[in-house]
N, C-alpha and C positions, 0 to 999 in steps of 0.2 A: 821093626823100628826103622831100618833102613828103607824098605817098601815107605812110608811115611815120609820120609825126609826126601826121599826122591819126586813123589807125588809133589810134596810142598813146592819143591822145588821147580817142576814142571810148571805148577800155577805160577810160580814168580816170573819164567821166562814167558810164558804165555803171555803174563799180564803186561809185560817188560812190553814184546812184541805189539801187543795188542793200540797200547798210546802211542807209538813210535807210528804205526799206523796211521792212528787220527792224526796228529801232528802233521804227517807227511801230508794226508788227506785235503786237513786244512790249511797249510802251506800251497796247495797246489789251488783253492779256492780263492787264495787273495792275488793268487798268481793270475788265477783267467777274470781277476775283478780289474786287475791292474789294464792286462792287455785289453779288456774292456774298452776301461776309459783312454786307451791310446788310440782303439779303433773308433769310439767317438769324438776324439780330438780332431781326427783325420779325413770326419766322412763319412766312414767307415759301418754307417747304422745297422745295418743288416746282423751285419760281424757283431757290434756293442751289443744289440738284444740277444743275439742267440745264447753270447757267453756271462750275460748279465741275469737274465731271465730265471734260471736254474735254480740263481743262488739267491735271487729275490723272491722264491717261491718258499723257499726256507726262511726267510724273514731278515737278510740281510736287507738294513736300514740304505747301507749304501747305494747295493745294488739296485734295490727301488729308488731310490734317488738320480740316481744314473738312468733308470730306464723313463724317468719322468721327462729329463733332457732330451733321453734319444726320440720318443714318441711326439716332442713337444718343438722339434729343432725344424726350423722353416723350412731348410733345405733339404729335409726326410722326405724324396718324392719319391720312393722303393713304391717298385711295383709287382715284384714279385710274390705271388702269393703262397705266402708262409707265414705265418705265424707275425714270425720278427720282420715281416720285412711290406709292410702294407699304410706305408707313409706316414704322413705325420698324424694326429690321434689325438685331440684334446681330451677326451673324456678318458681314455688310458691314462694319460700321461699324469690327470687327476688323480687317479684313481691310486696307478702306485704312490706319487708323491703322499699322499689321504695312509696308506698303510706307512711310510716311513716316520709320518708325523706324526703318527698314532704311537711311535714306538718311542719319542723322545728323540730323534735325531736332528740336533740343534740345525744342518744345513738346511733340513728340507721345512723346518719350523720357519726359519730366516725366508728362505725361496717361498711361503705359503703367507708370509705377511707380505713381501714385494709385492706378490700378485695382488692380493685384497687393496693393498694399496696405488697399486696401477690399475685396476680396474681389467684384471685380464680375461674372466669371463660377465654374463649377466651374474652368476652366483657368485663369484669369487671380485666382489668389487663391495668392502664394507668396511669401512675406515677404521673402525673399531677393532675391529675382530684382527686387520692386517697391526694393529699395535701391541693386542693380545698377542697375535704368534711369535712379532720380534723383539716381545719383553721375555717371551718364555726362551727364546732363542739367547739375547745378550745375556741373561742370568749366566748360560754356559759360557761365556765370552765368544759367541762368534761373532767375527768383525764385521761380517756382509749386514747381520740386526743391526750389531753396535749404532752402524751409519744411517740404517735403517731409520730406527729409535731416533738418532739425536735428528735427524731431517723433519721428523715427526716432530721432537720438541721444537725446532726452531721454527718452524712455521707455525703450528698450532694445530695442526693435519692429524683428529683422532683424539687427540692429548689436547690439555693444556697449556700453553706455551711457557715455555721455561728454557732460559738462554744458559743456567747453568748447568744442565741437566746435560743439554746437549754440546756443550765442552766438555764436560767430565767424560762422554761418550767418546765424541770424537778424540780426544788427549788417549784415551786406553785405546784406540784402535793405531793412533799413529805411535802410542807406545812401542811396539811391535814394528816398528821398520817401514812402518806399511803410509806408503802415498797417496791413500785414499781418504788417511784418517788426517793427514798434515793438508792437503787441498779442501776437505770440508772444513776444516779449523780456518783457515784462511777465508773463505767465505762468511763464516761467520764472525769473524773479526771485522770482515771488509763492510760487509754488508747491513750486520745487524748492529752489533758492538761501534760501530763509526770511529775503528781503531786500526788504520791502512798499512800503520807502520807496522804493527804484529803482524797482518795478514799478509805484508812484503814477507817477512820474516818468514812463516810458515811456508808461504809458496816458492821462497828459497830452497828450506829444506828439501822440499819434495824433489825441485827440480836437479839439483843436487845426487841426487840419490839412482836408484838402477829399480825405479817400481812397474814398469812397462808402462802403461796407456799416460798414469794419472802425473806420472816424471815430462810425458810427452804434452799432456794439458800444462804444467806446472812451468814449462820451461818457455813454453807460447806465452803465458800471461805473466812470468816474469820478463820477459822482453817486450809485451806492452805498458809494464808497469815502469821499464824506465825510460820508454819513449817516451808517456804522457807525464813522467813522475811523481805517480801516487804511490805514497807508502815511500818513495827510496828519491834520490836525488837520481835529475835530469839524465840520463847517459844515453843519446841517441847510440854510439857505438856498443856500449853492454846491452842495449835492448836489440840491437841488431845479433848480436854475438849469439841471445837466450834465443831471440826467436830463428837463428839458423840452426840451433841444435834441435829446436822441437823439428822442422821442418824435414831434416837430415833424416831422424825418425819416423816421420811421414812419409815422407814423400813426395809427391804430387797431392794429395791427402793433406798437406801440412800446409800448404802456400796459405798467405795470410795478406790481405789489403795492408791493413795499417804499413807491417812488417815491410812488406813490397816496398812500399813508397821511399821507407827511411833507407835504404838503401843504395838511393841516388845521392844522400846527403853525406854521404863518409866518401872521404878520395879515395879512390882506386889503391893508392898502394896500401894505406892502413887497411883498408875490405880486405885485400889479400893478405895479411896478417893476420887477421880477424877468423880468413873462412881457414889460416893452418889450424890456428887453434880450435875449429869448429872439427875440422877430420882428424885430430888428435884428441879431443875429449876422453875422458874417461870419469865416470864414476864418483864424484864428492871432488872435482875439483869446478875450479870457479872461474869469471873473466880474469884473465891478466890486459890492465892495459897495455896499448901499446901507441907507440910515438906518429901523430900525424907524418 
């Protein structure tokens, strides 16, 4: 009886052992998926495939998703011959994104209609089919379809056109914080809707916000909307103010005509006023005027 209970027992720690294992196993697989995608952030493509590749041979969705990027990235001019490291690769880079889609992985469904829809090879260019992948994509809610999807309703590009279709889209992508989904809302306010004051309104939000690129578009074209005063009242100095903060985020990259010009038109001491509050920004707050 004891002989039994001991044996038992023995399977229980084995088995205790045995998941504590995988666990650890698989912890250290999202760990080299991670470093991955930091070594494709950075360049890195050599590094990205060797530690991506492994785990995309297993059927991580990600991981082939990741090596679609690295095989597909213009700058991939590795000349080293190995495996991972023999530049860039369209028909690779097909190939895994083609197994992550197969698997239901909303991003690479999202990435597989962009293409159809930009036309990125002779096969991968059919308007239809790029609507099919970022309807199957926004069912999951990914945002890159969502905006996808609605650009498709508002033009007519594949679909039908339908202006309500593609606010409903775009509202759930900028539900989520997200400046991509508050700058296409504004566009189609501006544009389609012939409704400038909401689409002021939306391009406020965005710019307002801390979304990277689409806060740096958002902030440009609210400082021309109140140079020219569509959507918002006249404010040569608030358009000057919006468009030195997109700028600030640029760069050189940022310089803008319009913007340029108005800039002659504010006195020198309110500009200096104007450019504190441009190097003190922060985050959801807004112009303060200030006294010629």
């Amino acid at each position: 009886m004891a002989l039994k209970k001991w044996v038992a027992g023995g399977i229980v720690i084995l088995g205790c052992a045995g998941t504590i294992y995988l666990a650890v196993a698989e912890q250290q697989k999202y760990s080299a998926l991670a470093t991955a995608n930091v070594a494709f952030q950075q360049g890195q493509y050599a590094k990205a495939c060797l530690l991506a590749q492994p785990l995309a041979e297993e059927g991580w969705a990600e991981a082939q998703h990741l090596l679609f990027h690295v095989y597909s990235a213009p700058e991939n001019n590795a000349i080293r011959p190995t495996p991972c490291s023999g530049g860039r690769d369209s028909a690779r880079a097909i190939a895994w994104l083609m197994q992550a889609v197969d698997q239901g992985y909303a991003p690479a469904q999202a990435q597989l209609g962009a293409l159809h829809n930009s036309g990125y090879t002779i096969v991968l260019h059919n308007i239809e089919h790029g609507v099919a992948f970022s309807r199957m994509a926004a069912a999951q809610r990914n945002g890159d379809a969502q905006l996808e999807l609605g650009y498709a309703y508002m033009r007519g590009r594949g679909v039908e056109r339908n202006l309500e279709q593609a606010q409903s889209l775009f509202q759930q992508v900028a539900a989520h914080d997200d400046g991509r989904g508050m700058m296409a809302l504004s566009v189609l306010y501006d544009e389609q809707m012939q409704d400038p004051e909401r689409a002021a309104d939306w391009c406020r939000r965005a710019a307002m916000g801390n979304h990277g690129p689409s806060t740096t578009l958002a902030q440009l074209a609210l400082g021309r909307r109140y140079i020219s005063g569509r959507g918002v009242p006249q404010d040569v100095a608030q358009g000057y103010f919006w468009c030195g903060l997109s700028q600030a985020r640029r760069g050189d990259a940022g310089r803008d005509e319009v913007c340029g010009e108005v800039a002659e038109l504010i006195p020198p001491p309110q500009r200096s006023q104007i450019d504190a509050q441009i190097r003190n920004w922060r985050p959801g707050a807004g112009y303060r005027p200030v006294r010629q």
